[in-house]
ROBAVEX-50523 format. One record per residue (C-alpha): x, y, z. Coordinates in steps of 0.1 Angstrom, whole numbers. Each point is the difference from the previous one (the first is absolute). Layout:
ROBAVEX-50523
east; north; up
X; Y; Z
...
This chain:
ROBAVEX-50523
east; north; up
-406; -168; -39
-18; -11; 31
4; 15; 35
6; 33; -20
-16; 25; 23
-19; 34; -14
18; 30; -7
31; -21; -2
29; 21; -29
10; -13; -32
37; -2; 14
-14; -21; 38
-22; -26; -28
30; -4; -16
23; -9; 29
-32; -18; 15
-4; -23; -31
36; -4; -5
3; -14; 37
-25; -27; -8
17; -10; -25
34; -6; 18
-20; -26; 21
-2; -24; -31
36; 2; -3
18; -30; 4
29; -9; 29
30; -10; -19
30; 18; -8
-2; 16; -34
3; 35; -17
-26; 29; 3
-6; 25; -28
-15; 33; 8
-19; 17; -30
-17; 33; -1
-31; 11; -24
19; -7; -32
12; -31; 8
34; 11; 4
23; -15; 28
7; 19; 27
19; -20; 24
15; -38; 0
5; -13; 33
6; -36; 11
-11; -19; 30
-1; -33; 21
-42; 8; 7
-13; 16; -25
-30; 7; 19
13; 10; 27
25; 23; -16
-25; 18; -23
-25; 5; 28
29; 18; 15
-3; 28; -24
-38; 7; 8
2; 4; 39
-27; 27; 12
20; 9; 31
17; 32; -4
36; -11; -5
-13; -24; -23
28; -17; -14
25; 20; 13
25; -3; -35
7; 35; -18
-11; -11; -33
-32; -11; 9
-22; 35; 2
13; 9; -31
-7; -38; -12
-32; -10; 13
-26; 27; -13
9; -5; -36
-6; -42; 2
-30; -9; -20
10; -40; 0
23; -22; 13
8; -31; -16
25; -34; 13
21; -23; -11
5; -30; 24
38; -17; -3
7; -35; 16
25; 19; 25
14; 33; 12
32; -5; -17
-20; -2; -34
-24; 34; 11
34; 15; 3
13; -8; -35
-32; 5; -16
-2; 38; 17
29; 9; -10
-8; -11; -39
-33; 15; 1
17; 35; 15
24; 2; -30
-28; -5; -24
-26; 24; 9
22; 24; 22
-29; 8; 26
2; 39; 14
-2; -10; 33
28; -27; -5
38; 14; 4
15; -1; -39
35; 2; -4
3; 26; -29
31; 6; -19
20; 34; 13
1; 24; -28
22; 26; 20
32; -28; 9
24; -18; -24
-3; -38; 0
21; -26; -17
-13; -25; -23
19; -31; -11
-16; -25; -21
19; -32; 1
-31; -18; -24
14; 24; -28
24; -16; -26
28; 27; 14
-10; 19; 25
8; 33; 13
-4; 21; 27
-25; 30; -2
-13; 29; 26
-34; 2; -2
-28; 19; 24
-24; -26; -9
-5; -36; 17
-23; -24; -24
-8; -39; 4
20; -6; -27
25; -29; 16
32; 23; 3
19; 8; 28
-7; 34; 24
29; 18; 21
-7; 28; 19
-21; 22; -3
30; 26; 12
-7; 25; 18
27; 25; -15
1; 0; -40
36; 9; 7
3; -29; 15
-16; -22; -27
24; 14; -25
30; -14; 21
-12; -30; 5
-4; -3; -42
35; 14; -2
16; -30; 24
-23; -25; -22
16; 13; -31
35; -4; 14
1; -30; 20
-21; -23; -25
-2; 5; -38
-36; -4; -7
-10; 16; -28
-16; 36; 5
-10; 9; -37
-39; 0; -15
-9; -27; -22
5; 22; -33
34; 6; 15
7; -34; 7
-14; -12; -35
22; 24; -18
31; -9; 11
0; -36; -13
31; 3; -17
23; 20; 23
-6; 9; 36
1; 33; 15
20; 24; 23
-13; -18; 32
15; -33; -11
32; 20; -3
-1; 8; 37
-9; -27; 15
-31; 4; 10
-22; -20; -28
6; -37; -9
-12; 7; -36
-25; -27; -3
-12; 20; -32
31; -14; -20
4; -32; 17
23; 3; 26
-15; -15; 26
-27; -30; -1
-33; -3; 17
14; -20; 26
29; 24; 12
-22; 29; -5
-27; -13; 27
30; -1; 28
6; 30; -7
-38; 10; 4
1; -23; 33
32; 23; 13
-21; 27; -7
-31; -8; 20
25; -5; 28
13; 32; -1
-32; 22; -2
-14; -28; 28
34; 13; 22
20; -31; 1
30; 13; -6
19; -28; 17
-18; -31; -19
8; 27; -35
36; 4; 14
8; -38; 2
-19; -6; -40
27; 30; -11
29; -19; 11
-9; -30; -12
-5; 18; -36
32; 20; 4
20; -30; 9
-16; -17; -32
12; 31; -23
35; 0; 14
2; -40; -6
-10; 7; -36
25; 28; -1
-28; 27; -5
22; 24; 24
-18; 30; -8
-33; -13; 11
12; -15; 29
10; 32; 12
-31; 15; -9
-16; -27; 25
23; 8; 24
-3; 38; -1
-39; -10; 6
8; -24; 29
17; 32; 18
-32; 28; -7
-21; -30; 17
19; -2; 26
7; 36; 4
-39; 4; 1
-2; -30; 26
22; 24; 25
-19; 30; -8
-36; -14; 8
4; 3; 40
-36; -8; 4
8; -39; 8
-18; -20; 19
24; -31; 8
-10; -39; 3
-38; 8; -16
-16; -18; -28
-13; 13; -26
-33; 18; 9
-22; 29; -12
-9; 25; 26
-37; 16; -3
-4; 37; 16
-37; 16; -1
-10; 34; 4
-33; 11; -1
-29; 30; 6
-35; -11; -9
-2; -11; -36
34; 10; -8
24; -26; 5
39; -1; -11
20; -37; 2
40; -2; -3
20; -34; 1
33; -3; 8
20; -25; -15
25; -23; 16
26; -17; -18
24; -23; 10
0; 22; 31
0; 33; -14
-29; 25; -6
-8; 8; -34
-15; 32; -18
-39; 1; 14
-30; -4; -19
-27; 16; 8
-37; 7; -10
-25; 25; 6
-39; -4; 1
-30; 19; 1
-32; -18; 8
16; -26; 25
-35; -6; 18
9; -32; 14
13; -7; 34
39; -2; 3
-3; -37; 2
-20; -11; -30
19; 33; -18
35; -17; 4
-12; -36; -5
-17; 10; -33
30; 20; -9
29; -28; 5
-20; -24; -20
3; 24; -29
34; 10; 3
15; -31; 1
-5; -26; -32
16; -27; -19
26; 26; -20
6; 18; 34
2; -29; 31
-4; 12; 39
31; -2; 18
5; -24; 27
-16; 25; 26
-27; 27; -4
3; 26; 28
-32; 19; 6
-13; 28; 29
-32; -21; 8
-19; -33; 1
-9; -6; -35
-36; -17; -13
10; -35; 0
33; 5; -1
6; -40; 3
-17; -10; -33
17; 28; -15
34; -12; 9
-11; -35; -14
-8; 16; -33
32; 21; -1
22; -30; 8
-21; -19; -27
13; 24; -28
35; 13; 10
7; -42; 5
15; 4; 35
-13; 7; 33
-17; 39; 7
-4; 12; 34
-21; 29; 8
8; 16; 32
-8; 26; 24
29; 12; 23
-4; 17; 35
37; 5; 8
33; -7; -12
12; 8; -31
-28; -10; -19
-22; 30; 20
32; 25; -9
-6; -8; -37
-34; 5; 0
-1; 35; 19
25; 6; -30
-25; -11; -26
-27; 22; 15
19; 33; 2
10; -5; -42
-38; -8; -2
-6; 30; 21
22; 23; -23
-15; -17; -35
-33; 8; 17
9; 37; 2
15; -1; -37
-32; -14; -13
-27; 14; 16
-3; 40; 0
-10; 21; 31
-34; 10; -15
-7; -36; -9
7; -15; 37
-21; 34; 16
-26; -18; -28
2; -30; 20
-2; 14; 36
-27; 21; -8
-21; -31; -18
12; -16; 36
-17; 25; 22
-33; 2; -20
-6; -41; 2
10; -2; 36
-25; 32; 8
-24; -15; -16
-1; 41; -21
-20; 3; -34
28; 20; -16
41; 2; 1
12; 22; 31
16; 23; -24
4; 28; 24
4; -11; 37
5; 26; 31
17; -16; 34
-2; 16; 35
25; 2; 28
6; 19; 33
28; 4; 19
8; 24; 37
24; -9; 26
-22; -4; 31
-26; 23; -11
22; 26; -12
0; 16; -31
-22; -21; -19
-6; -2; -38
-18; -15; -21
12; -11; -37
-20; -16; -34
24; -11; -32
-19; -11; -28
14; -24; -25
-13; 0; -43
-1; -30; -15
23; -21; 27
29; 31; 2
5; 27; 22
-20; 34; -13
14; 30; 25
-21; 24; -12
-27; -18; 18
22; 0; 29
-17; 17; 30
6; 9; 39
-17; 10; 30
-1; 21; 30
-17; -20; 28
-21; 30; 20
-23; -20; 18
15; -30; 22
20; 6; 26
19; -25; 12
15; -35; -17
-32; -12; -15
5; -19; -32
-39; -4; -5
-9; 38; 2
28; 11; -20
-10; -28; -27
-40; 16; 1
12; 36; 1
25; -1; -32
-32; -26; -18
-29; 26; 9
26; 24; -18
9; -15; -32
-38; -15; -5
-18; 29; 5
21; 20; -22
-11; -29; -31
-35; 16; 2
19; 29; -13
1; 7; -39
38; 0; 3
11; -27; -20
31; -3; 23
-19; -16; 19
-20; -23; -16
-3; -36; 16
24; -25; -11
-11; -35; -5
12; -14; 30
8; 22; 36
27; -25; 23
5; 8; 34
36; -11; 15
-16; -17; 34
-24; -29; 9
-37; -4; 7
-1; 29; 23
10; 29; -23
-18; -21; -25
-27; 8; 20
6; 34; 6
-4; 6; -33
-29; -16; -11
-13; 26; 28
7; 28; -20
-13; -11; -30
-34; -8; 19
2; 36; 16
4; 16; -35
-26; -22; -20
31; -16; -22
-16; -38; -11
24; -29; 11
6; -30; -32
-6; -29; 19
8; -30; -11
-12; -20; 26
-35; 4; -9
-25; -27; -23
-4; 30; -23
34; 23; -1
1; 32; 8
11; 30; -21
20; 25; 20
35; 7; 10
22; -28; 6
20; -1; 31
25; -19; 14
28; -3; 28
36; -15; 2
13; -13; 35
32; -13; 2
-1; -40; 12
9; -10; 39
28; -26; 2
-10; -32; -15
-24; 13; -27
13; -4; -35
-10; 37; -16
-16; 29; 4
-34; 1; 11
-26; 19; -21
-35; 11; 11
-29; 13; -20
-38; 12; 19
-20; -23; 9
23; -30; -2
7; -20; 31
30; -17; -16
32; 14; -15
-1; 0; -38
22; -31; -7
29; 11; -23
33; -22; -3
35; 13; 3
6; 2; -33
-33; 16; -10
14; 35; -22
-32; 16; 15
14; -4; 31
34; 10; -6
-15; 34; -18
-24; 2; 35
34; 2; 19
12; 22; -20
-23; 25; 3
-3; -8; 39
41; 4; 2
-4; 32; -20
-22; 17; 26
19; -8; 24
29; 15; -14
-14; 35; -11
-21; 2; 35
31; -5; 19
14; 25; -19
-22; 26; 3
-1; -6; 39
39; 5; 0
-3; 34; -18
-28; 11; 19
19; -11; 33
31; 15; -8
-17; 32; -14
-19; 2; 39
37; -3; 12
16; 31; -20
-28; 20; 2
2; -3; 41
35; 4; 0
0; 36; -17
-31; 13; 11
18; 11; 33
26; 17; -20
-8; 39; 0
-7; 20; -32
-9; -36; -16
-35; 0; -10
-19; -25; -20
12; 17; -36
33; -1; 13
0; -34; 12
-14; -11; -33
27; 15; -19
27; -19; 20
-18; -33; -2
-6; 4; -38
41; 13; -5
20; -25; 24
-28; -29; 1
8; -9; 35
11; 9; 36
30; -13; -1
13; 20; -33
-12; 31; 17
16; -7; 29
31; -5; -20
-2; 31; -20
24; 32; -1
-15; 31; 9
9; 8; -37
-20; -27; -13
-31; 13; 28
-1; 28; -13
-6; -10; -34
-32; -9; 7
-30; 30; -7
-10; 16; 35
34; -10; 22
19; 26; 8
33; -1; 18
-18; 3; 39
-22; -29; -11
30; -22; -17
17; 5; 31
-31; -10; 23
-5; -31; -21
36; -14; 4
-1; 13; 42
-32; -19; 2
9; -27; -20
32; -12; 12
-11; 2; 40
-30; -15; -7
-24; 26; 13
């Protein structure tokens, strides 16, 4: 390890060897492997330069490579080893086989849903029949759905079982009734292959009408009917051909009920994407012969990568021999290499696939609609405590903090030129509001509209009460301040006046002490919300999409709220209070009494003298001194 310098850590030798090693990695395209201490792969990844790529990963500047995955990814990689390919196009196949057998962490895996119904239809099997399942496996058969309703699942089986007469029975079942066939065969809805009724040949157009049905081509299913029912009635098979026709009609009864149509569009799938940090939920909305299907939809919970290798990696295992691409692939955003993936798709389905990302028009209309179901599968899938898990994990990486911000305390002022001002703190326990840590205050010493002083006055409150034994209050992890880098700095003041060590990240050696940061809303043009932290020049850089951020903004949004608040009732209470105090034989007990029974001036104002009097300490002079002063004002 030369050029190692003294005093260097295990974990900077590591990186520092590492990084030599990338330099005696070739240029070609080819695949990269990621392995940590036990040899296990961590992450598959493809690329055009493999040294350049992989170098990528290793940056020392502070954004480093700038993808989510890779803090999580990078300290736990003890080798990396290549494969080179001849071309791009074969990196990309051979990534996608090397994913699927060793099912990296930090690669998306699309798992089977346990919660939805699925249905299976194996049209390798001698006769095959349609099962719900809530398990996908690589087993060659054919997928539909996952639905997001099981009621819905159940109707879909129920149409199946009426409009083509696959057989539903298990094999025992079927095996037992070799002789004569059963009930279902009675009503039409089983072509009792288990007696010989119907031969292979028959029995796998059948299987064929079915796939069109659960695929939603009702009108391609439609036109196969009548050609069958117009075959029974040749053969003078009346009852059957009613049968057919009585399906013909529920088809087309169903085509008029599904208003969600989108005339003159091929057939395409419609990706939507929602996602907050590592949590990630994906829906895609089928289109069929013009008319949008039941929506799939799958949820993750370790989706490191960035949305555009996440969706690439995820439509090359979706789609496969047994289930073809349509002839268009709508997705949110620019996928990774979304051209050689197309190639691939077309390759299998036999027919031209186009992947696609629309900016207006219809195609931007259907995927808005894809990304509010994702939205709402999100929301299913992932519970509240579980997404504050997230944000929290957020804030704790993006300030640099050695623990989880479990408890976190936000500061807000608010006056209306100088008047009445307050000062409020909420606190929010793991990512959720906690009122009982709710607190306001009573600005004494400012005069005037001076958002700094008012910021130092309700600080120099709060932190000198945490060198109290009062475990109320104790310091969170993590004090926000709703403002920018001057009541930041205000602050930071305070804690210097009282002796309170500062965390600072900034420093070769981190600091311990309180962490402290600041939320500023953006100026036109910026993209987010600007966060500061002591000693940083530079706002922390956190995306729109970061959940730390969006729990940051709550917390800011929450001050806000409850300081507003506060100022209203303090205002309005100023405003009563002035308004009787001229009244005579109302003192301060007696104007508490009103305030506490009416609530407000203009209830009193509107009260009988019955309902004056009433209250403890009016008499009838004083009711009647209350409504004379009241009603002219004086």
């Amino acid at each position: 390890m030369n050029g190692l310098h003294h005093g260097q850590t295990g974990e900077e030798k590591r990186l520092s060897q590492l990084r030599t090693d990338l330099e005696e990695l070739p240029r070609r395209p080819g695949v990269y492997l990621m392995k940590d201490a036990s040899g296990a792969v961590l992450y598959v990844g493809k690329a055009e330069d493999l040294r350049a790529r992989v170098r990528q990963y290793f940056q020392r500047s502070e954004k480093g490579d700038g993808r989510f995955h890779v803090a999580f990814l990078v300290p736990r990689i003890q080798d990396v080893e290549v494969i080179v390919t001849t071309s791009p196009r074969e990196a990309l196949i051979l990534e996608d086989t090397l994913i699927k057998k060793h099912q990296p962490r930090y690669n998306v895996r699309l798992k089977d849903d346990k919660s939805w119904l699925s249905m299976r239809l194996d049209p390798k099997e001698k006769w095959p029949r349609p099962t719900l399942v809530r398990r996908w496996k690589d087993d060659g058969a054919r997928y539909f759905g996952p639905y997001l309703d099981e009621l819905n699942s159940r109707k879909v089986q129920r149409l199946l079982s009426r409009t083509v007469p696959l057989r539903t029975c298990s094999d025992a079942v079927f095996r037992a009734h070799s002789e004569r066939p059963c009930i279902e065969h009675q009503m039409g809805r089983c072509a009792a292959p288990c007696v010989g009724y119907i031969n292979r040949v028959e029995y796998a157009k059948l299987v064929d009408e079915a796939v069109l049905l659960l695929e939603g081509r009702t009108r391609t299913l439609q036109g196969r009917l009548k050609e069958r029912m117009e075959a029974a009635s040749a053969e003078l098979r009346y009852e059957d051909a009613g049968r057919i026709r009585d399906n013909i009609r529920l088809l087309q009864r169903l085509g008029e009920r599904q208003s969600a149509q989108v005339p003159g569009l091929s057939d395409r799938d419609v990706f939507g994407l929602h996602r907050e940090g590592q949590l990630a939920a994906v829906t895609i909305l089928p289109i069929r012969e013009g008319r949008m299907q039941d929506v799939r939809a799958f949820d993750f919970r370790s989706a490191l990568e960035e949305d555009d290798e996440f969706l690439g990696r995820l439509i090359a295992q979706i789609y496969s021999p047994t289930v073809p691409a349509p002839g268009e692939i709508l997705v949110p955003c620019a996928i990774d290499d979304s051209k050689g993936r197309a190639e691939l798709l077309s390759e299998v389905a036999g027919r031209r696939v186009r992947i696609v990302q629309p900016r207006r028009g219809a195609g931007k209309r259907l995927i808005d609609i894809a990304r509010e179901n994702a939205q709402v599968r999100f929301r299913a899938a992932h519970s509240r405590a579980e997404r504050a898990e997230q944000a929290l994990f957020g804030i704790q990486r993006a300030l640099h903090m050695d623990r989880l911000p479990r408890r976190i305390e936000c500061y807000d002022n608010s006056n209306i030129q100088g008047s009445d001002p307050v000062g409020a703190m909420v606190t929010f326990k793991d990512g959720v509001p906690w009122k009982k840590g709710y607190r306001t205050f009573q600005i004494k010493g400012v005069s005037g509209p001076d958002d700094y002083a008012t910021m130092k006055e309700v600080l120099l409150r709060r932190l000198k009460r945490s060198t109290s034994d009062d475990p109320a209050w104790a310091l969170p992890e993590l004090i926000l301040i709703d403002g920018g880098r001057g009541q930041l700095a205000q602050v930071v003041a305070v804690c210097h006046e009282i002796g309170l060590a500062l965390h600072r990240s900034d420093a070769e050696a981190p600091t311990a002490g309180v962490h402290l940061a600041a939320i500023a809303k953006p100026r036109p043009g910026e993209p987010t919300d600007k966060v500061y932290q002591p000693g940083r020049a530079n706002p922390v850089a956190l995306r729109a999409r970061n959940p730390g951020l969006h729990l940051l903004q709550q917390l800011r949004d929450e001050a806000h709220r409850f300081a507003v608040r506060y100022h209203r009732k303090r205002r309005t209470k100023r405003t009563l209070s002035s308004e009787l105090d001229s009244i005579p034989g109302v003192g301060p007990a007696t104007r508490k009494r009103l305030l506490r029974h009416f609530g407000s001036i203009q209830r009193i104002r509107a009260a009988s003298l019955t309902d004056l009097g009433q209250v403890q300490g009016v008499g009838p002079r004083t009711a009647e001194a209350i409504q004379r002063s009241l009603a002219t004002g004086s």
